[in-house]
Backbone as JSON Lines, residues from 0, in Angstrom:
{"i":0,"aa":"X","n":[0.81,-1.21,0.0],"ca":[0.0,0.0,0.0],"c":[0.85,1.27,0.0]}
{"i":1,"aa":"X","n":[2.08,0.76,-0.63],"ca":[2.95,2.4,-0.11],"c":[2.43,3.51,-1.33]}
{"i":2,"aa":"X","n":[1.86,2.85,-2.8],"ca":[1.36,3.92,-3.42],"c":[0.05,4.68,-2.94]}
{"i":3,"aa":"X","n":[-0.79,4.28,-2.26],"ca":[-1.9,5.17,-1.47],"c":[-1.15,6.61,-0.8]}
{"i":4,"aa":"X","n":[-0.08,6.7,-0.08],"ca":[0.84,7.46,0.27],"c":[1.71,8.41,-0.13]}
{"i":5,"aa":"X","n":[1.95,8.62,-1.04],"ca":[2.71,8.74,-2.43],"c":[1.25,10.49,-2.22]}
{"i":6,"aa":"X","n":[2.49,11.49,-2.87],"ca":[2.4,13.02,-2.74],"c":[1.35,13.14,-4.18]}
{"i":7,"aa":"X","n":[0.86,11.84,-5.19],"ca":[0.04,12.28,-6.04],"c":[-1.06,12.11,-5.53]}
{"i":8,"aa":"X","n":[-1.0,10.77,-4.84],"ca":[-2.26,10.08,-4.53],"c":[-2.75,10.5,-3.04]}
{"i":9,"aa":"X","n":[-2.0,11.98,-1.87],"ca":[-2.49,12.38,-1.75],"c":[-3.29,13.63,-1.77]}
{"i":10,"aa":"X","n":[-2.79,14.26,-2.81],"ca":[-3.11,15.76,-3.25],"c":[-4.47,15.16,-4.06]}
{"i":11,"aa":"X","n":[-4.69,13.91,-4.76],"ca":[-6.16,13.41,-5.25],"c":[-6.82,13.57,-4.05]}
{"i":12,"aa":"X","n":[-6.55,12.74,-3.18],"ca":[-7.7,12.34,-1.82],"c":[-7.96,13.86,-1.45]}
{"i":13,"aa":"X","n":[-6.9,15.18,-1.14],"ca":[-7.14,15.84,-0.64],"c":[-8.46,16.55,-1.26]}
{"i":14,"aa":"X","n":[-7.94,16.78,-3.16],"ca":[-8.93,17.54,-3.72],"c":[-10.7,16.87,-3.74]}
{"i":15,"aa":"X","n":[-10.7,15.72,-3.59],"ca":[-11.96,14.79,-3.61],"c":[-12.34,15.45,-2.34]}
{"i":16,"aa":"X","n":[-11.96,15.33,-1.43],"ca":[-12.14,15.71,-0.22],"c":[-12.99,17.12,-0.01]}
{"i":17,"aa":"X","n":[-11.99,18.0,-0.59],"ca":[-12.28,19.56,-0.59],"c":[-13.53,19.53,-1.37]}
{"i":18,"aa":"X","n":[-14.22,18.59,-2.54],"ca":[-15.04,18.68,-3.66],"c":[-15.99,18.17,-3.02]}
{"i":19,"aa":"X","n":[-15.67,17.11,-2.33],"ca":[-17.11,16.07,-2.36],"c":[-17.88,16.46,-0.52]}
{"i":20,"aa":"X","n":[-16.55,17.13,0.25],"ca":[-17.1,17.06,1.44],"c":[-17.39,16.01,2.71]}
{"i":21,"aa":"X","n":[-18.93,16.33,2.99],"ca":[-19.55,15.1,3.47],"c":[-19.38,13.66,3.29]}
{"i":22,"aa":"X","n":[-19.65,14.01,1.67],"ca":[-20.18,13.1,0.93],"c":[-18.89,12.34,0.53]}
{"i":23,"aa":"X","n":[-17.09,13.03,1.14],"ca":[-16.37,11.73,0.52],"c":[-16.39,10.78,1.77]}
{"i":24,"aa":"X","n":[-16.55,11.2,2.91],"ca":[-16.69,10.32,3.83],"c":[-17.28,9.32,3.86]}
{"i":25,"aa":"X","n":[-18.57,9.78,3.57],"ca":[-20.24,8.59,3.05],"c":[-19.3,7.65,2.12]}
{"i":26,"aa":"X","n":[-19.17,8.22,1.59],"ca":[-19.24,7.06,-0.37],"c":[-17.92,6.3,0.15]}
{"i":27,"aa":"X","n":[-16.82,6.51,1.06],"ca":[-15.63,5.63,1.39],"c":[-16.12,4.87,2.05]}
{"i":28,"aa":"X","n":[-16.89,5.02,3.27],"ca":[-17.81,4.2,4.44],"c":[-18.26,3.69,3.81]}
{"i":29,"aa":"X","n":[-19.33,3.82,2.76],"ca":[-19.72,2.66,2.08],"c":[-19.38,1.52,0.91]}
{"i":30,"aa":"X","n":[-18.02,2.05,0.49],"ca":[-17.65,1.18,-0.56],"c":[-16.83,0.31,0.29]}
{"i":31,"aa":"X","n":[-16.17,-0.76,-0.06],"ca":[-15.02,-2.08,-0.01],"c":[-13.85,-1.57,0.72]}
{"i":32,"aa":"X","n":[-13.54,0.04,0.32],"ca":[-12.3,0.61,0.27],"c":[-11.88,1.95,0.12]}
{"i":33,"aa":"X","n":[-11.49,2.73,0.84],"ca":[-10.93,3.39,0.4],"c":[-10.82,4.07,-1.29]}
{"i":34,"aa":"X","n":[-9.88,3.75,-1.77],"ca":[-9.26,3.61,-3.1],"c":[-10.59,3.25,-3.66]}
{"i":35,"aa":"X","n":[-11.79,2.19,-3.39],"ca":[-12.85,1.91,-4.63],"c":[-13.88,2.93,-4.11]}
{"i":36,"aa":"X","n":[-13.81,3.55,-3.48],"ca":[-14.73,4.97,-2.6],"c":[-14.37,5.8,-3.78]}
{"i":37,"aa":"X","n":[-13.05,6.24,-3.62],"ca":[-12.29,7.3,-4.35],"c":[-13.01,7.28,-6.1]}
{"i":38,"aa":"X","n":[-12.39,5.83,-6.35],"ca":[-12.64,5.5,-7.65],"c":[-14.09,5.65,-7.99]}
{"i":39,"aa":"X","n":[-15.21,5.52,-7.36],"ca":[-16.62,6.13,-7.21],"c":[-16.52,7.36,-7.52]}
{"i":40,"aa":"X","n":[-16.38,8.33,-6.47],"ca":[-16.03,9.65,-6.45],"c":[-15.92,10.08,-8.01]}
{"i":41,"aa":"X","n":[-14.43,9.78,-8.24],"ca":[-13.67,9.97,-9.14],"c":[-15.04,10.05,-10.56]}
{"i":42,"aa":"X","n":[-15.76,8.92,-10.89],"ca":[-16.5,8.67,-11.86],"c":[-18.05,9.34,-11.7]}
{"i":43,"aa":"X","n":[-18.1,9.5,-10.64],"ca":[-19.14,10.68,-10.34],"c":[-18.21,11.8,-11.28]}
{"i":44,"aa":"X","n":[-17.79,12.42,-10.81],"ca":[-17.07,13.16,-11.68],"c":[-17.44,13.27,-13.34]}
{"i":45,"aa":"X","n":[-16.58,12.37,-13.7],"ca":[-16.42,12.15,-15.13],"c":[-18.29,11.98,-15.91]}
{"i":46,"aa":"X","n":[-18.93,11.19,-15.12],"ca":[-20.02,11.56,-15.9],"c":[-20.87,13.23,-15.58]}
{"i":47,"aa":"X","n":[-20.86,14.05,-14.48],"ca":[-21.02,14.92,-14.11],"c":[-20.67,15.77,-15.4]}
{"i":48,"aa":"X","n":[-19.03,15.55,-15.87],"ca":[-18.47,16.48,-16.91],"c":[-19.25,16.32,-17.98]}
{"i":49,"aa":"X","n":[-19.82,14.96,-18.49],"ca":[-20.25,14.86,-19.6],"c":[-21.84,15.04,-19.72]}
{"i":50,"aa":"X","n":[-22.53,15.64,-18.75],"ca":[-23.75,16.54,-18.39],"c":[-23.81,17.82,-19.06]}
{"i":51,"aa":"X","n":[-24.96,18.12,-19.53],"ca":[-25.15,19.48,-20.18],"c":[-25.6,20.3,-19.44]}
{"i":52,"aa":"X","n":[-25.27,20.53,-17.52],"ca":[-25.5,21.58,-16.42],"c":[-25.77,22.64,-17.19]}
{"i":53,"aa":"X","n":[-27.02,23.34,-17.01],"ca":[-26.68,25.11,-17.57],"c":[-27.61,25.73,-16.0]}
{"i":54,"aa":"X","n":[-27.05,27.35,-16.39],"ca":[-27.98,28.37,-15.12],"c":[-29.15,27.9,-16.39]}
{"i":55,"aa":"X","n":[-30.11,28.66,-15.38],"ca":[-31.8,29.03,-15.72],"c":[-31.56,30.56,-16.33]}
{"i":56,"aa":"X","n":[-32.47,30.77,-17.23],"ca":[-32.73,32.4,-17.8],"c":[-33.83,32.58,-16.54]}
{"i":57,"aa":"X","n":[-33.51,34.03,-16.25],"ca":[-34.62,34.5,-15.07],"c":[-35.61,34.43,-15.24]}
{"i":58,"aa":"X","n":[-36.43,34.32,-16.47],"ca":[-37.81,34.03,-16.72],"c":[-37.73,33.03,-15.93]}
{"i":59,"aa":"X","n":[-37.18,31.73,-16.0],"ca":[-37.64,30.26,-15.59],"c":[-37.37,30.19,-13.92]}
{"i":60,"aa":"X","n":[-36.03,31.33,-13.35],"ca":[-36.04,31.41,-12.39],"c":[-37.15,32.2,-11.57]}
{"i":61,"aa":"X","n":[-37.73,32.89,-12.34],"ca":[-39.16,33.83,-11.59],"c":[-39.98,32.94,-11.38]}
{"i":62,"aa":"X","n":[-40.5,31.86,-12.4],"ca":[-41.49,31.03,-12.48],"c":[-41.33,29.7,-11.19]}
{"i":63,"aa":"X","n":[-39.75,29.39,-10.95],"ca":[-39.52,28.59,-10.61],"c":[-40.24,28.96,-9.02]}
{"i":64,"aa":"X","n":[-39.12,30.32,-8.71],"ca":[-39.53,31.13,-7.39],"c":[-40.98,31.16,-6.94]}
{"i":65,"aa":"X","n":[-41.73,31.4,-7.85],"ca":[-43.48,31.54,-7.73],"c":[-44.14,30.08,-7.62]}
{"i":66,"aa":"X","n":[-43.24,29.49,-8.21],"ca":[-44.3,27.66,-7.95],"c":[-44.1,27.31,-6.47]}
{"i":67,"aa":"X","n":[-42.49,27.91,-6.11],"ca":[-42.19,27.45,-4.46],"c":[-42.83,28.03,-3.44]}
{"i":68,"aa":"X","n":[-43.24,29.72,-3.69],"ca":[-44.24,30.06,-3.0],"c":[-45.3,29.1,-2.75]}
{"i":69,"aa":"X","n":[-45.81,28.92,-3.92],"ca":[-47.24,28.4,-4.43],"c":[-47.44,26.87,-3.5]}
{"i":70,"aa":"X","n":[-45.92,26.27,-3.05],"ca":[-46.15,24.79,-2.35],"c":[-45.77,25.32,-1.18]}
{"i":71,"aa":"X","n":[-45.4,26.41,-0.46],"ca":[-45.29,26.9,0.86],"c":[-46.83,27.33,1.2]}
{"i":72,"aa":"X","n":[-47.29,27.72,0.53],"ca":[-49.1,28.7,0.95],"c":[-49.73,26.62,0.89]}
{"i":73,"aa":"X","n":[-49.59,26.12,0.08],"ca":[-50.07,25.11,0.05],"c":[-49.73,24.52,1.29]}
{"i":74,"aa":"X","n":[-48.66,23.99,1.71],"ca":[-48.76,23.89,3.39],"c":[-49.34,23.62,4.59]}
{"i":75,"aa":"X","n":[-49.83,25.06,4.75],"ca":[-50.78,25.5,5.69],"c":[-52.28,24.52,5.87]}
{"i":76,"aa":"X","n":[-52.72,24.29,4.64],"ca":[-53.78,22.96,4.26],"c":[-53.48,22.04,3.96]}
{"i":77,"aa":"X","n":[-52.28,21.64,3.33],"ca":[-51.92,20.29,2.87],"c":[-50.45,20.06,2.91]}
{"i":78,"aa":"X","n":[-50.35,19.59,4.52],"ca":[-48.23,19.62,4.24],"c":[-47.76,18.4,3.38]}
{"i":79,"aa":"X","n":[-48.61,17.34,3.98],"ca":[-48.31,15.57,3.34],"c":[-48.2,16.45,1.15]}
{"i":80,"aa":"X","n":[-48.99,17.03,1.06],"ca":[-49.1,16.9,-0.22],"c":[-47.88,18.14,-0.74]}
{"i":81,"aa":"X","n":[-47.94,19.11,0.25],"ca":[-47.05,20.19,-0.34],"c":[-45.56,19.49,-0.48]}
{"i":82,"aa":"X","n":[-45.19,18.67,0.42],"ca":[-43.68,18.22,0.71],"c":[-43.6,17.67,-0.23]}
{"i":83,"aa":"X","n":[-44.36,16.29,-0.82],"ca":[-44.34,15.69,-2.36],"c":[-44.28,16.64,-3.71]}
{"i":84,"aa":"X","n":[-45.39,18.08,-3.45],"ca":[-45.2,18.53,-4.33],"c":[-43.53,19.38,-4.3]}
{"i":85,"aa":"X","n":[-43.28,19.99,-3.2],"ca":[-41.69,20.31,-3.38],"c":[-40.46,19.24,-3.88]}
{"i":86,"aa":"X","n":[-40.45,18.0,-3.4],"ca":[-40.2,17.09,-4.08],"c":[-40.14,17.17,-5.72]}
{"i":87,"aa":"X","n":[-41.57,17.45,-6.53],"ca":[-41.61,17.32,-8.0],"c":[-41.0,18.34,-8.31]}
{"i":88,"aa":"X","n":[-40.99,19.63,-7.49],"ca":[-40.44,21.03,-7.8],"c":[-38.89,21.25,-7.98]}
{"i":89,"aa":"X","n":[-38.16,19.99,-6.94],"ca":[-36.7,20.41,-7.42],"c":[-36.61,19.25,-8.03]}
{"i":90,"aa":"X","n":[-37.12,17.98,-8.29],"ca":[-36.93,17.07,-9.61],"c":[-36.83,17.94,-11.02]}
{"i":91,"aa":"X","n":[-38.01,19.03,-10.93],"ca":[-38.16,19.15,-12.65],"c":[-37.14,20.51,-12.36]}
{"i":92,"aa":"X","n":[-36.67,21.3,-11.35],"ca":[-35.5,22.24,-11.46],"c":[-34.85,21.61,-12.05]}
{"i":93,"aa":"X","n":[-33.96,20.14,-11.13],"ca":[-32.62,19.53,-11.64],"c":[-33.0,19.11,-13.04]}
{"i":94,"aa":"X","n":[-34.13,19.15,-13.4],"ca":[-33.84,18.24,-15.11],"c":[-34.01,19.39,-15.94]}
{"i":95,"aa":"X","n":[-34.73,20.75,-15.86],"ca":[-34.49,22.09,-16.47],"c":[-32.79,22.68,-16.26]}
{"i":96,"aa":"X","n":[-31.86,22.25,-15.45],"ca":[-30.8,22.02,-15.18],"c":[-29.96,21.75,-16.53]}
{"i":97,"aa":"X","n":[-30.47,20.83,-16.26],"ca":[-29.15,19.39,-17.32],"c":[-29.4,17.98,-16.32]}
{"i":98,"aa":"X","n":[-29.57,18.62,-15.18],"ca":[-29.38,17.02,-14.53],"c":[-30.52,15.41,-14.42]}
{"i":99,"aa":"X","n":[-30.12,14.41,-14.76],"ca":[-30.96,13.24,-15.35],"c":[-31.23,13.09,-13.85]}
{"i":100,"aa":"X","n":[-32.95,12.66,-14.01],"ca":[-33.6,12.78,-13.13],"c":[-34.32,11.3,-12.53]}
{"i":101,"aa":"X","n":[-33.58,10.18,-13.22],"ca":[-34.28,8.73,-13.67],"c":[-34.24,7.82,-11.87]}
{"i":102,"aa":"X","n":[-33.98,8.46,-11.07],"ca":[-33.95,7.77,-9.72],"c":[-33.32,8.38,-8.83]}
{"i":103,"aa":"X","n":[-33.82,8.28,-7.78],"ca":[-33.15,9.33,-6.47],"c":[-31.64,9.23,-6.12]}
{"i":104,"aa":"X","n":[-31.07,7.52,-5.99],"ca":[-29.94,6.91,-5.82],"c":[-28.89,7.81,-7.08]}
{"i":105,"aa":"X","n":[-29.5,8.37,-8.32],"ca":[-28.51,8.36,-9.44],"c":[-28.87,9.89,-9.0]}
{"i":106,"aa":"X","n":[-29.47,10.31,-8.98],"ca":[-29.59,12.35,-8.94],"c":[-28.94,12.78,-7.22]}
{"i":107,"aa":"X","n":[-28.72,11.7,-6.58],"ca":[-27.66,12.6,-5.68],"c":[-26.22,11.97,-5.96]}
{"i":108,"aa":"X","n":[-25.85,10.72,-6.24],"ca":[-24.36,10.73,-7.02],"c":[-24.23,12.35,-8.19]}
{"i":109,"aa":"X","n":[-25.15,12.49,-8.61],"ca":[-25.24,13.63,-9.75],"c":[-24.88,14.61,-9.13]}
{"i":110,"aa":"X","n":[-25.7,14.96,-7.98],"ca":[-25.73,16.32,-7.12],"c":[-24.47,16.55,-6.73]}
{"i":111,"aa":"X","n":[-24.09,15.22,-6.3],"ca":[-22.21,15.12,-5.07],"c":[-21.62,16.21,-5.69]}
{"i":112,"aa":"X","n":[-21.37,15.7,-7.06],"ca":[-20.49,16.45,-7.41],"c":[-20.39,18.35,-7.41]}
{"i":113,"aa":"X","n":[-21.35,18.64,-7.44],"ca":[-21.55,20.42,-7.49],"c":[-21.87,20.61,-6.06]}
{"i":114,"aa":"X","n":[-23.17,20.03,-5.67],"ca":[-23.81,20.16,-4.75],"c":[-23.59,19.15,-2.88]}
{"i":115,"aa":"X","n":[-22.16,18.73,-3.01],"ca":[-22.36,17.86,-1.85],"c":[-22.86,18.36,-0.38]}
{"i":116,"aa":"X","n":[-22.37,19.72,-0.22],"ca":[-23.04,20.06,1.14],"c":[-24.5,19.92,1.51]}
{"i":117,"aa":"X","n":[-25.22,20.11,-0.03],"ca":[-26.89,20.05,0.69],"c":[-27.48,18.89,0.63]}
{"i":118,"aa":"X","n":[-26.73,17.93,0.01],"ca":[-26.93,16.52,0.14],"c":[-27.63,15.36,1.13]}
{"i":119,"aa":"X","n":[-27.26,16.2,2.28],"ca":[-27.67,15.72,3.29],"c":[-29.06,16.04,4.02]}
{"i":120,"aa":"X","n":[-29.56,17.96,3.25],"ca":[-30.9,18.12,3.09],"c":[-31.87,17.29,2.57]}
{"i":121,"aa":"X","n":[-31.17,17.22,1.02],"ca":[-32.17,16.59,-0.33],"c":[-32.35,14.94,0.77]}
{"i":122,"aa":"X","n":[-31.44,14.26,1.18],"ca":[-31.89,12.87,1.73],"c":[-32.85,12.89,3.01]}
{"i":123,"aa":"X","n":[-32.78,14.07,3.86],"ca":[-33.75,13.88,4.79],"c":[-35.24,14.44,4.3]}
{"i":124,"aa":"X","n":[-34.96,15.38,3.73],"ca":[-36.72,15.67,2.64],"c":[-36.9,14.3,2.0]}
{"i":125,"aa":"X","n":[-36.51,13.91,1.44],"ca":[-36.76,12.77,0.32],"c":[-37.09,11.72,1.72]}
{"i":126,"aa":"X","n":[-36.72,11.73,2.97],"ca":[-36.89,10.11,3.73],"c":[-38.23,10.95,4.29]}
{"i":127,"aa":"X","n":[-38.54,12.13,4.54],"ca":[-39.89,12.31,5.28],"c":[-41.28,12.12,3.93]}
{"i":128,"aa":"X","n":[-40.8,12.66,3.3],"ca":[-41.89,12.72,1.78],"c":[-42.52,11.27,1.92]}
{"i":129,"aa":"X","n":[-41.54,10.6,1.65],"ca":[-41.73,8.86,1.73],"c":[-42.4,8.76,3.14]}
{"i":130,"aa":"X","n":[-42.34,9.24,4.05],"ca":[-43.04,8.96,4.94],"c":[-44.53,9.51,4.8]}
{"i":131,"aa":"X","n":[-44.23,10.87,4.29],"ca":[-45.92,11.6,4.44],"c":[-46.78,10.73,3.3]}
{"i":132,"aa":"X","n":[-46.68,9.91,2.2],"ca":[-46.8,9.41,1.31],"c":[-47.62,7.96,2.27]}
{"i":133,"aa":"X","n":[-46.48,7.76,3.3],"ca":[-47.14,6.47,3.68],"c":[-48.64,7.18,4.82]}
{"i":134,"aa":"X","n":[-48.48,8.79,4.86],"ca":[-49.21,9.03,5.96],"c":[-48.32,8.84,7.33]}
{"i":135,"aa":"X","n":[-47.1,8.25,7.55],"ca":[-46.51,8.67,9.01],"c":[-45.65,9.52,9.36]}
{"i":136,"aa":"X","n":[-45.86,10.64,8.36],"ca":[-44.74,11.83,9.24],"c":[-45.71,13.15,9.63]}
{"i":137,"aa":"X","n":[-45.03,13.4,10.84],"ca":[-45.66,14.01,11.95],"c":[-45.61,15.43,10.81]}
{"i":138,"aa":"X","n":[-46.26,15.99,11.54],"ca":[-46.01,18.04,11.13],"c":[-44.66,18.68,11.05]}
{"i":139,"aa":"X","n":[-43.92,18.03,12.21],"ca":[-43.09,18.96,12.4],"c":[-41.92,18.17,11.69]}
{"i":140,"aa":"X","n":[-41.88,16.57,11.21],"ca":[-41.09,16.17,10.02],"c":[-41.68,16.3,8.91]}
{"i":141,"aa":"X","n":[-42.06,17.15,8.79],"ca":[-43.15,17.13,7.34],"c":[-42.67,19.32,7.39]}
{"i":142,"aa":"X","n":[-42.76,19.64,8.26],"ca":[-42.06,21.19,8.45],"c":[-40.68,21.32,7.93]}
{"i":143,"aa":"X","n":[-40.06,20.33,8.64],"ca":[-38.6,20.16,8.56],"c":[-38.2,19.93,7.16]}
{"i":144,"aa":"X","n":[-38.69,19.0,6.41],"ca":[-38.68,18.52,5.0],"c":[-38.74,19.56,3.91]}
{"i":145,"aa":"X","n":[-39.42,20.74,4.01],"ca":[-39.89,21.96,3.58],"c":[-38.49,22.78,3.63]}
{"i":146,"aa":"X","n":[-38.22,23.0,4.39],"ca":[-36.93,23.47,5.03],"c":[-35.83,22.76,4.37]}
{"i":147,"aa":"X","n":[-35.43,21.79,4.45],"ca":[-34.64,21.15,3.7],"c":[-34.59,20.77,2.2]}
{"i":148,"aa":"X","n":[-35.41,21.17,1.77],"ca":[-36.02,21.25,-0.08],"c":[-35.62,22.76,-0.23]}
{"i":149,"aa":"X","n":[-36.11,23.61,0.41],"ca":[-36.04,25.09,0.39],"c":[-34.46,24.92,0.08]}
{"i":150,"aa":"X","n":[-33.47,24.61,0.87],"ca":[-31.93,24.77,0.99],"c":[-31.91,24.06,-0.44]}
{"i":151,"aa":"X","n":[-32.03,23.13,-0.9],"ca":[-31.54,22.59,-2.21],"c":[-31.94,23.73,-3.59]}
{"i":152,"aa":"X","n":[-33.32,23.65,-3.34],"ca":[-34.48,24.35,-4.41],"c":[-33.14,26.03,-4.39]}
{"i":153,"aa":"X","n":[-32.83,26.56,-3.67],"ca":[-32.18,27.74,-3.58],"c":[-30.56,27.51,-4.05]}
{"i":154,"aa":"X","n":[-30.45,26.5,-3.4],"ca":[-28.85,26.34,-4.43],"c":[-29.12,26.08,-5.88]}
{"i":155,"aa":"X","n":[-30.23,25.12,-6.14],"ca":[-30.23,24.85,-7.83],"c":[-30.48,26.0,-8.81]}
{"i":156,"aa":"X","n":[-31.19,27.06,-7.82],"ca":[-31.96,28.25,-8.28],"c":[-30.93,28.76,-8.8]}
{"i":157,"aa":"X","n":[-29.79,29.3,-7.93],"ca":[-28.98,29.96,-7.96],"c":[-27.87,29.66,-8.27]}
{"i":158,"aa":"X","n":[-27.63,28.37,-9.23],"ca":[-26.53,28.05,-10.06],"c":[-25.63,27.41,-8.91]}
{"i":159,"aa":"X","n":[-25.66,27.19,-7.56],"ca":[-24.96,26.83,-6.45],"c":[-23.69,28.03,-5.8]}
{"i":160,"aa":"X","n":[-24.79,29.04,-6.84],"ca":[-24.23,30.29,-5.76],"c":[-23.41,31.22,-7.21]}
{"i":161,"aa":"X","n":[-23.69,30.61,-7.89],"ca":[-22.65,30.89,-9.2],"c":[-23.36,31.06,-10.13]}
{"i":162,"aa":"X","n":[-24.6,32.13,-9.89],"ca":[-25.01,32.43,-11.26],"c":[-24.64,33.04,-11.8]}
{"i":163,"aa":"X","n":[-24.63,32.56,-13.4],"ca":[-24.34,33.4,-14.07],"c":[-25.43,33.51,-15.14]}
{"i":164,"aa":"X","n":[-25.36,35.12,-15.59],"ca":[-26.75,35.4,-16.6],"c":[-26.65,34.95,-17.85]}
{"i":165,"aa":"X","n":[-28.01,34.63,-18.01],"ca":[-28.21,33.73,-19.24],"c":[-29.18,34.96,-19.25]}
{"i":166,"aa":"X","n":[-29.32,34.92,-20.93],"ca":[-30.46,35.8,-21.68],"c":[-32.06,35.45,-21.33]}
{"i":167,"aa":"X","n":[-32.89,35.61,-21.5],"ca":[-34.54,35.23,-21.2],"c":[-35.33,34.44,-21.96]}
């Protein structure tokens, strides 16, 4: 194992690290290894690059802004349904995005890469939704979920902080 050690292989780990966050911890904990964590990582990556990511033109960002109102007022009468509908709200953001939207497991490997800090939002909204769906999440995990969509829905909005203007 003396190449794991080696000044290339750790200036990689470091930059994965700095990129992925949270999330290089997760994906090492859960792979075989180390090194097949990395190598995950790593290919998150590479298909990430070969994604057609774009910002939103502010038209789509006004519209986007006004639908999220529209599932916050919803709420107040219907949280079980508003949280699902925030749910569909940053699905069809990320695929007005660039980002493929074909299963939850594949759109946060997707996310890691730009987005790893809120990662850990998008999974606890997504585990209460599934709950309000079954009917067992309380108000105040069904509040919380809202809150944690809001944090994603606002990074995707906003290019992850990096917008840049696109025409209308």
């Amino acid at each position: 194992m003396l190449a794991v050690t080696t000044p290339l292989f750790m200036g990689r780990r470091r930059r994965l690290r700095e990129r992925f966050g949270p999330e290089y911890e997760r994906t090492v904990e859960d792979a075989d290894s180390r090194m097949a964590g990395e190598r995950e990582l790593r290919a998150r990556e590479r298909r990430h690059d070969s994604l057609d990511i774009k910002p939103l033109p502010s038209s789509s960002r006004e519209r986007y802004s006004h639908d999220w109102a529209g599932v916050q007022d919803e709420f107040v009468d219907r949280p079980e349904e508003a949280v699902h509908d925030a749910d569909r709200l940053v699905t069809s953001l990320m695929h007005e995005r660039g980002y493929p939207t074909e299963g939850f497991e594949q759109q946060l490997r997707d996310l890691s890469v730009e987005h790893s800090r809120t990662l850990e939002h998008y999974r606890a909204a997504h585990e209460v939704d599934t709950l309000g769906t079954q009917h067992k999440a309380t108000t105040e995990q069904l509040r919380g979920a809202m809150v944690h969509y809001r944090t994603l829905f606002d990074e995707l909005l906003s290019d992850g902080g990096q917008t840049r203007h696109v025409p209308a």
